[in-house]
N, C-alpha and C positions, 0 to 999 in steps of 0.2 A: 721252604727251608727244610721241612719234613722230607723233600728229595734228595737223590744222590747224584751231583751234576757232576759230569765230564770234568770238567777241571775244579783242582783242588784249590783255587781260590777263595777262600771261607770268606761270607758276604760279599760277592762278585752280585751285583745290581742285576734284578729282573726285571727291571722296567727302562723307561727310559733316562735318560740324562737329563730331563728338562727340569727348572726351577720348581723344587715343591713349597714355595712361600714368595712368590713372586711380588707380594706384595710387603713384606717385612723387609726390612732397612740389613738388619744384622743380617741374614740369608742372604743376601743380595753380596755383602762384603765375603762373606763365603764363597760366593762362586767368584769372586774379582782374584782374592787370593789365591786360590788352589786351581788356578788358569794355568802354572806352573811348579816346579820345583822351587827354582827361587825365592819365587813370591810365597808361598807355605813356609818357608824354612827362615824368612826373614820375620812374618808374621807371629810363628810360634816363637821367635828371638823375644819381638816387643812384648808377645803378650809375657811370657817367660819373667821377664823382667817387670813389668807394670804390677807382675803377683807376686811375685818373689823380694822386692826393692824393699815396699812399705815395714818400716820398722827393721831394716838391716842394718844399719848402723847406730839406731839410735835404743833399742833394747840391749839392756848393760846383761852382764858375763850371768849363763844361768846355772845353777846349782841343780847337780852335781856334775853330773858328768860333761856337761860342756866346758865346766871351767875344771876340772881336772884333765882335760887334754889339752885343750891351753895352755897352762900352767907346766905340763909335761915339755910340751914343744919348747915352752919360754926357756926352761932349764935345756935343752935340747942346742938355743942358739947362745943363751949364756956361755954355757963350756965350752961349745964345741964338738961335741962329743954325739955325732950321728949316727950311733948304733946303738948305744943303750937308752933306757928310756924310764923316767924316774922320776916320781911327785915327790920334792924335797929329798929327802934322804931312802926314802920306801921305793922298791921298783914298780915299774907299773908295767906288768907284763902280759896285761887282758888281754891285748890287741898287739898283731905284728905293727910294724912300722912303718906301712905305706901313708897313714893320715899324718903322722905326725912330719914326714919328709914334706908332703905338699903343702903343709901350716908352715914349715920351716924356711920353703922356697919363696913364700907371701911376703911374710916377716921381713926375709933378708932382702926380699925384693924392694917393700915400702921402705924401711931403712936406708935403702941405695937411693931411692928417690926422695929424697931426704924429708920424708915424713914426721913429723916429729911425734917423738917417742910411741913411734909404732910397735913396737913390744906388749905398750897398757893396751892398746887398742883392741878387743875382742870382735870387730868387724873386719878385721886385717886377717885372724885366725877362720872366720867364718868364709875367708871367698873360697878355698876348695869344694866346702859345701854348695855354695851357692852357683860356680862351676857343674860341680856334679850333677846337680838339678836341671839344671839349664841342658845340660848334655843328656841328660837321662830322658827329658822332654823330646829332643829330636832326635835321642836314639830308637823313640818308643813310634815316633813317624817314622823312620826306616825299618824298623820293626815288621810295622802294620802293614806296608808297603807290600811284603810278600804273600798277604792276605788277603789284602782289600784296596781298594781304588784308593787313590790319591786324596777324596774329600773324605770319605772315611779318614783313611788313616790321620788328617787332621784335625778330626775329630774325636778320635781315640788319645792324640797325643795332648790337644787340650783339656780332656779329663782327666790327665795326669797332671798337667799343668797346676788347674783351679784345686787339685785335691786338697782337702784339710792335713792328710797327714805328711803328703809332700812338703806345703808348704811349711809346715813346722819344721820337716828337717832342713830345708833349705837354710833357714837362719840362725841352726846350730853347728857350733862346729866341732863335728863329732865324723864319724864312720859310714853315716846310711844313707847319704844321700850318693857317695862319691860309689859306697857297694849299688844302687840301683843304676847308677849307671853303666857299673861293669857287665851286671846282670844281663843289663837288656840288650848290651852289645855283643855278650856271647848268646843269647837266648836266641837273638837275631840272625846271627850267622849261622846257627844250628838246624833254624827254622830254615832257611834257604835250602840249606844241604839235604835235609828232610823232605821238601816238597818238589824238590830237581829230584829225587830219587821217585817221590810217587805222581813224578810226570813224566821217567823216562828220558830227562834233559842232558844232553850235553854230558853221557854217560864215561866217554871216554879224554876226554882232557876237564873235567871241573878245575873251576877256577879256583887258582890260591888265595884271591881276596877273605874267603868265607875262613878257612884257618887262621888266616894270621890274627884276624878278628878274634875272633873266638879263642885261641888260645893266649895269646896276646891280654884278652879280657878275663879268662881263666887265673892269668900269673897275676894279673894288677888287683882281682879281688882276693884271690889268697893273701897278700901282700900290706889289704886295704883290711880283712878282717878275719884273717885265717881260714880253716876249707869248707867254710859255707857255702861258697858259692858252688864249689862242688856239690852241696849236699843236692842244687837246683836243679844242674844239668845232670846228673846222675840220674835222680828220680824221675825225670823225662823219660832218658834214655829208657830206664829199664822199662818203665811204661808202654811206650811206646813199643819196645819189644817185646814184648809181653802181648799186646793188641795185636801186632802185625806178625810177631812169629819170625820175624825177621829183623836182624841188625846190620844189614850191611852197607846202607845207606853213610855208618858212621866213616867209610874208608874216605869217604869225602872231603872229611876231614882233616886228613892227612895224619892219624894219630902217632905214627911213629916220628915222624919230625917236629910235632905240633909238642908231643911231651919234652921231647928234647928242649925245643926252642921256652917252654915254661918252667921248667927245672934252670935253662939259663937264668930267667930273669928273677928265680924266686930264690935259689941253693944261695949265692955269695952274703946275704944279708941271715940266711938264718943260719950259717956257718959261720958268722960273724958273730953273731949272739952266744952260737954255743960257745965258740972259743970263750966271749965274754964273761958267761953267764952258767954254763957249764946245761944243765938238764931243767936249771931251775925256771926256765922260760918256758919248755915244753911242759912241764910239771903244772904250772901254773895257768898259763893260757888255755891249756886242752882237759888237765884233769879240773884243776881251781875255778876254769871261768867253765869252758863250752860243755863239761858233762856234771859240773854240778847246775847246770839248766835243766834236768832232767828232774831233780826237785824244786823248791820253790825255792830258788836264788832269789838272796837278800829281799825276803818280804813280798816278790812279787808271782807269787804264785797263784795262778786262778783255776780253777774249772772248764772241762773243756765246753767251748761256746762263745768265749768270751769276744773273739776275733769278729765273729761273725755280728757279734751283737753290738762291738763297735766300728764293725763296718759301713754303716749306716752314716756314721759320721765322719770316719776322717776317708771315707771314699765322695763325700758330698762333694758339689752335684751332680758325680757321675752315678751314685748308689742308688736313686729312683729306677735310672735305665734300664743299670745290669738286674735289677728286682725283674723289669717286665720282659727282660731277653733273655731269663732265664730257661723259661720253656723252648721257647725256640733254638736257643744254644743245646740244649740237652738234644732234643731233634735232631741236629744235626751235626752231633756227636761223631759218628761215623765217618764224615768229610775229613778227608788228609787235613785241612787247615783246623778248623775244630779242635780235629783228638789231636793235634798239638798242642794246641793252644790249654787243651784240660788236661793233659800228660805235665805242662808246666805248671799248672794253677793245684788241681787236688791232690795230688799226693802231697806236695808237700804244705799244704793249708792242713793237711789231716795229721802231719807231724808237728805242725807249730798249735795244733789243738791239744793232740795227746801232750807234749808235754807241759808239766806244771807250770814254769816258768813262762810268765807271757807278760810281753810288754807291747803297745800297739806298733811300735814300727818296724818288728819283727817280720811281719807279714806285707811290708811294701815291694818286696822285688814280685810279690807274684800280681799287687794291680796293673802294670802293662798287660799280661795276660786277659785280664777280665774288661778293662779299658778296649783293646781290640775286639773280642768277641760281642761287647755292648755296642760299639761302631757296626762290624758288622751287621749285627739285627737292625738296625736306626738303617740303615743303608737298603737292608733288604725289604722294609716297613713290615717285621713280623715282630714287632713290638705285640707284647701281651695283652689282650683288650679285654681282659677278666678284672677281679676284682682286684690285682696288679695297679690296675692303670689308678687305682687311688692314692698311690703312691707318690705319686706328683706334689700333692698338699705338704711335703716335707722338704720342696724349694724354698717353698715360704717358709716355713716351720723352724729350719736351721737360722734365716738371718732374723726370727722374730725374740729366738729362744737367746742369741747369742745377742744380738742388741738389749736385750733385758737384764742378760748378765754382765755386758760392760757395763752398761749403766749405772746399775746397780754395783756393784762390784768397785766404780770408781767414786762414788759415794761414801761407802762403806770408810773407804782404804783412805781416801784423800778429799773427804769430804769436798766434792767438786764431782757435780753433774757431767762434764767433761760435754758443753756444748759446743766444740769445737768437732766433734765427732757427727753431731746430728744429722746434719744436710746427709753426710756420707750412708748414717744409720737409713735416713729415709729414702735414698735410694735404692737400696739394698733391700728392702720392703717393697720396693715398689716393682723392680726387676722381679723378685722373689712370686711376688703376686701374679704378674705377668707369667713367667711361666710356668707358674700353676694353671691360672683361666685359661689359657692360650693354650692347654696342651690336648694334642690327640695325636693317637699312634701314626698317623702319616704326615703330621708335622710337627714332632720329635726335634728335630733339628734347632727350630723355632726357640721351642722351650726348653732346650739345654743351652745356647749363646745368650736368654735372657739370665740364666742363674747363673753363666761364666761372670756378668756385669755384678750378678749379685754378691758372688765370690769376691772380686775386684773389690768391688766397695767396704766389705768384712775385712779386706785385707787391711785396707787402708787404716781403716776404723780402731780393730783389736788391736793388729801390729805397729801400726804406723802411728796411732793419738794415744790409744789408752795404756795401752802395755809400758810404754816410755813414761807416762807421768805415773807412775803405781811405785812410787821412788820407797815407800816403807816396805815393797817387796825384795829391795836391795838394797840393805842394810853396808854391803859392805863396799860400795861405793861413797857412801857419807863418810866411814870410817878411813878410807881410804881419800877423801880428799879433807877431811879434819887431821892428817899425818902430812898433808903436802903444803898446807899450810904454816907450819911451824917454823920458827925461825934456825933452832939447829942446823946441823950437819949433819946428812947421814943417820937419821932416826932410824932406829931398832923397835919392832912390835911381837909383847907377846899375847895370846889371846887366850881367854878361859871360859868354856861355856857354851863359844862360838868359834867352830873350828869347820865353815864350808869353804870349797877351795875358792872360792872368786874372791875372798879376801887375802890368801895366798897370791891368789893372780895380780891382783889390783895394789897391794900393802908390800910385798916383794915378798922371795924366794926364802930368804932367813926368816918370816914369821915364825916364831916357834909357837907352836900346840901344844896348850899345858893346860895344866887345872889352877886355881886360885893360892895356891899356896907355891907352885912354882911359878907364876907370875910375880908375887910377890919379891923370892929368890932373881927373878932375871931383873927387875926395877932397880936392886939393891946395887947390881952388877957396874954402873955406871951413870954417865948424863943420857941428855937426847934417846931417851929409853920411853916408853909406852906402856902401860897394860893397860888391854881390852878385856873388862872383865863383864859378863853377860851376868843378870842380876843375883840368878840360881848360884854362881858362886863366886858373891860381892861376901857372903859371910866369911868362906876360907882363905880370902883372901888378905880381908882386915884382920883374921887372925892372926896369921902369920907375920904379916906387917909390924903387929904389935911383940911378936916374940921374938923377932930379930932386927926390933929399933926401926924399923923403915922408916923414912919423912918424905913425905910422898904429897901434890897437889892433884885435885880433885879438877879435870876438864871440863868437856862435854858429853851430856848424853844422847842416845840416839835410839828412838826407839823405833821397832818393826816388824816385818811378821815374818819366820823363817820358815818359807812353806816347804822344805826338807823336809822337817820336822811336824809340820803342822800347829804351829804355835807362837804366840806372841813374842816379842823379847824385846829386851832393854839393855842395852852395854852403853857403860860407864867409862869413860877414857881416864887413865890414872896415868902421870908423869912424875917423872923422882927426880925431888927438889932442884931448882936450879935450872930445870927445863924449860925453856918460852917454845 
C-alpha cells in the first residue's frame, strides 16, 4: 500500500480472491452475498433494518430537538400552511424546509391509510430518518464501489450500517440522517468524476448520470439543512486542487447546467419564505443558528479534540479498524482514490474541531470516507500490526461497558433489572469476545462480522427493551395520557416548570408555557382546563390561586427525571372545579 499502482482504485486486492476464513460461518455468508449486485444490496437492506428496527417505534418523542420538529411539522399539517414553519406561536427558522415536507408527506401518508391518530405518533415523524439511513447505508456501497471491489465496499457500507452514531440518528427524527445521505450521493458522484479524470476515462462524452446526482444531492441537502453540504464538497474540491494543481476534472460535472438545474429545486421555496417572512429567515438560520456555531451555541461548546475522542464510540465497531489503517491509509495518501477520500475526511474534520460548537453528529457525513479507506486496508491485509492491533479488546469493551450501564441504569430508574434484555446482553459479550480472540490482521474480516452480531444484539437490548421501559425518562407521556383520559371535552393544558416540546407534541399545540401564577390565571379561565405545575413552582402557583379565589381540585402526580435539564421532577396535575 506504501506503492503507487497504476490504477487509482484505492484498496484494489493484491492477492488472491480466495476465502480468507474458510472456515468461519459469517465469512462464508460474505462471499454467498457479494457473489453479486443484487444479493449485497438486499443484504445491507436486511441488515439495515434488523439495526435500525429495534426501539423504532416503541421509544417515545426525545427532548429536545426531536420533538420540536415534530411538533413544528404537526403545526405544519394542522394549518396547512407548507412554507412557514413554527413551534406554536415562535418561528422556528434553524433549518430550511426540506425535513419538515418529508415528516409532512409521512403524516399525511399514514393518515390516508387510516392509521389512527397518526399525528401523536413520533415513529410516523421518524421514517424520513430511518429512510435516510437506510439510503445512506447503500449509498455509502455505491460510494465505495468506485474504490474498492465489491466485498470491500460491503464492508465499508456495514460499518456504517452497525455505527453507534448512525444508529442513534436513524431513530430521530430530526435533519442528519436524511443530510448523510445527500452527502454521500454527491460525495459519490464526485468521486467518479474525479477518478474518470485521473484515469483518462471516457474523456470526451462523460456521462450525465454523475451530475444529476450530485447536483440533484447538492439542492436536496441545502434544502434538508442549509449550505452545509456545500461546506463538504467545497472543501474537497479546493483540496484536491490544491494537491493536483489542477481543477478541471470539475467540467465533468456539468456546472453550468448543474447550478442551474439546483437553483431550480432550491430558489421557489426560499422565495417563498422571503416573500413570507421577509429577511427574518435568513437573519436567523445563517446569522442566529449557523455562525453563531462559531461560539459555543447553547451550552455546547467543547475544545478542539473532542470529535476524535468520541469517535471511538459512535464509530464502533468500525473505530478498532480505522485505529490500525491508519498508517497504511496515510501511506497511500498519494493514490488518486485515497487523496479523495482524505480531501473529503480532513479538512473538514479540522473545521468541525476548530469550532467551539460541537455536537457528535456533526461529524457523520465524513464517516463514509473513513468506513471506505478502513475496507480498503481490511481488503489489502495492511492492517497495522503494532501496538494498533491492541485495539481490538474495545469490541468487547463497548458491549461490556454498555450492558453495565443499561443494567444499571434500569435499576436505578425503574427499579427492575430488566431481565428480559439478558440473553441478548450475553450474546453481545460473547460475539464482542469473539472478535476480540479471533482477531489478526489477515483475518480482519472475521472479527468485524463477529462485533456487527455484537452491535445487533446492543441494538436490541438499549433500543428495543431498555430505553422503552425507562418511562420516568418521559414524563410527558404519563401526562399526556393522564389528559386523554378525562371525561371532558376538549381539555385545555397549561404547564409551569415544565415546558419540553414532547409535551407540546403529545398534550396538543394550545399548551401554553407559563410560570405558576399564569397557570393559576388560565385554570380560572374556564372547565375542562389543566395545570401542570412542576414542584419548583407548586408555591406561585397556590399563591396566586389564593389571590384571585381560585377553587381548584388536586389530580395526579407524576414523578421523573427531565434529562434536558439534568434533574429530577414532580408535576402535579391541578383541574378547576367541576372538571372529571
Amino acid at each position: 500500500m506504501a506503492d503507487t499502482y497504476p490504477s487509482p482504485r484505492f484498496g484494489a486486492p493484491r492477492e488472491s480472491k480466495s476465502p480468507t476464513n474458510p472456515g468461519s460461518g459469517l465469512v462464508r455468508m460474505l462471499d454467498i452475498v457479494t457473489a453479486s449486485h443484487p444479493r449485497a444490496i438486499g443484504f445491507l437492506l436486511l441488515c439495515a433494518l434488523l439495526l435500525f428496527l429495534p426501539g423504532f417505534f416503541t421509544i417515545p418523542p426525545i427532548d429536545r430537538d426531536e420533538a420540536r420538529f415534530a411538533q413544528a411539522t404537526k403545526q405544519m399539517v394542522e394549518s396547512g400552511d407548507y412554507v412557514d414553519i413554527r413551534f406554536q406561536e415562535d418561528v422556528r427558522y434553524k433549518k430550511p424546509v426540506g425535513i419538515y415536507w418529508l415528516q409532512s408527506a409521512t403524516v399525511e401518508a399514514a393518515s390516508m391509510l387510516k392509521l389512527p391518530k397518526a399525528e401523536l405518533r413520533i415513529w410516523v415523524y421518524r421514517l424520513p430518518s430511518l429512510m435516510g439511513a437506510i439510503g445512506a447505508v447503500l449509498m455509502t456501497y455505491w460510494a465505495a464501489l468506485g474504490f474498492i471491489t465489491r466485498r470491500a465496499a460491503v464492508l465499508a457500507a456495514l460499518m456504517m450500517c452497525a455505527s453507534v452514531l448512525l444508529g442513534v440518528e436513524a431513530r430521530l427524527a430530526k435533519t442528519d440522517a436524511v443530510l448523510l445521505l445527500c452527502v454521500v450521493a454527491a460525495m459519490g458522484a464526485m468521486a467518479r468524476a474525479y477518478l474518470s479524470w485521473q484515469r483518462a476515462e471516457d474523456e470526451t462524452h462523460p456521462p450525465w448520470s454523475w451530475p444529476a446526482i450530485f447536483w440533484t444531492a447538492l439542492a436536496a441537502g441545502i434544502l434538508i439543512k442549509g449550505p452545509l453540504i456545500l461546506m463538504f464538497a467545497g472543501l474537497t474540491i479546493v483540496a484536491l486542487a490544491i494537491q493536483d494543481r489542477d481543477a478541471s476534472w470539475l467540467w465533468k460535472l456539468r456546472p453550468v447546467w448543474g447550478l442551474m438545474w439546483m437553483l431550480v429545486l432550491v430558489l421557489p421555496w426560499f422565495v417563498a419564505i422571503f416573500w413570507r417572512a421577509g429577511e427574518t429567515f435568513f437573519t436567523t438560520s445563517v446569522g442566529g443558528d449557523m455562525l453563531s456555531k462559531l461560539g459555543a451555541q447553547e451550552s455546547h461548546g467543547a475544545p478542539p479534540g473532542l470529535y476524535l475522542a468520541l469517535f471511538w464510540i459512535t464509530f464502533w465497531p468500525g473505530a478498532p479498524l480505522a485505529a490500525m489503517a491508519a498508517p497504511a491509509v496515510w501511506r497511500a495518501r498519494r493514490e488518486p482514490g485515497a487523496q479523495f477520500l482524505l480531501a473529503w475526511l480532513i479538512p473538514s474534520w479540522i473545521v468541525f474541531e476548530a469550532v467551539l460548537t460541537k455536537l457528535p453528529h456533526y461529524v457523520l457525513p465524513l464517516y463514509p470516507a473513513i468506513a471506505i479507506l478502513t475496507a480498503g486496508a481490511v481488503e489489502r491485509r495492511v492492517l497495522s500490526r503494532s501496538w494498533l492491533m491492541r485495539g481490538s479488546a474495545w469490541w468487547f469493551a463497548i458491549p461490556a461497558a454498555a450492558s453495565i450501564i443499561a443494567v444499571v441504569g434500569s435499576v436505578i430508574l425503574t427499579r427492575q433489572p430488566a431481565f428480559v434484555a439478558w440473553p441478548f446482553i450475553a450474546a453481545a459479550l460473547i460475539f464482542g469476545l469473539f472478535a476480540w480472540w479471533l482477531f489478526d490482521t489477515n483475518r480482519a474480516e472475521r472479527s468485524l462480522l463477529n462485533a456487527l452480531v455484537a452491535g445487533l444484539m446492543l441494538a436490541v437490548t438499549i433500543y428495543g427493551i431498555v430505553l422503552p421501559s425507562l418511562t420516568p425518562l418521559f414524563p410527558s407521556i404519563e401526562i399526556a395520557r393522564a389528559l386523554r383520559n378525562v371525561t371532558c371535552v376538549g381539555p385545555k393544558a397549561a404547564a409551569a416548570g415544565y415546558h419540553e416540546p414532547s409535551l407540546v407534541f403529545l398534550a396538543g399545540t394550545r399548551t401554553l408555557l407559563t410560570d405558576g401564577s399564569g397557570a393559576a390565571d388560565f385554570l380560572r379561565q374556564g372547565s375542562c382546563r389543566f395545570a401542570l405545575i412542576e414542584q419548583r413552582s407548586e408555591r406561585s402557583f397556590v399563591q396566586r390561586a389564593e389571590a384571585i379565589g381560585l377553587r381548584y381540585k388536586v389530580g395526579a402526580r407524576i414523578d421523573g427525571y427531565n434529562f434536558s435539564q439534568g434533574r429530577a421532577i414532580s408535576i402535579s396535575i391541578f383541574r378547576s372545579e367541576g372538571t372529571e
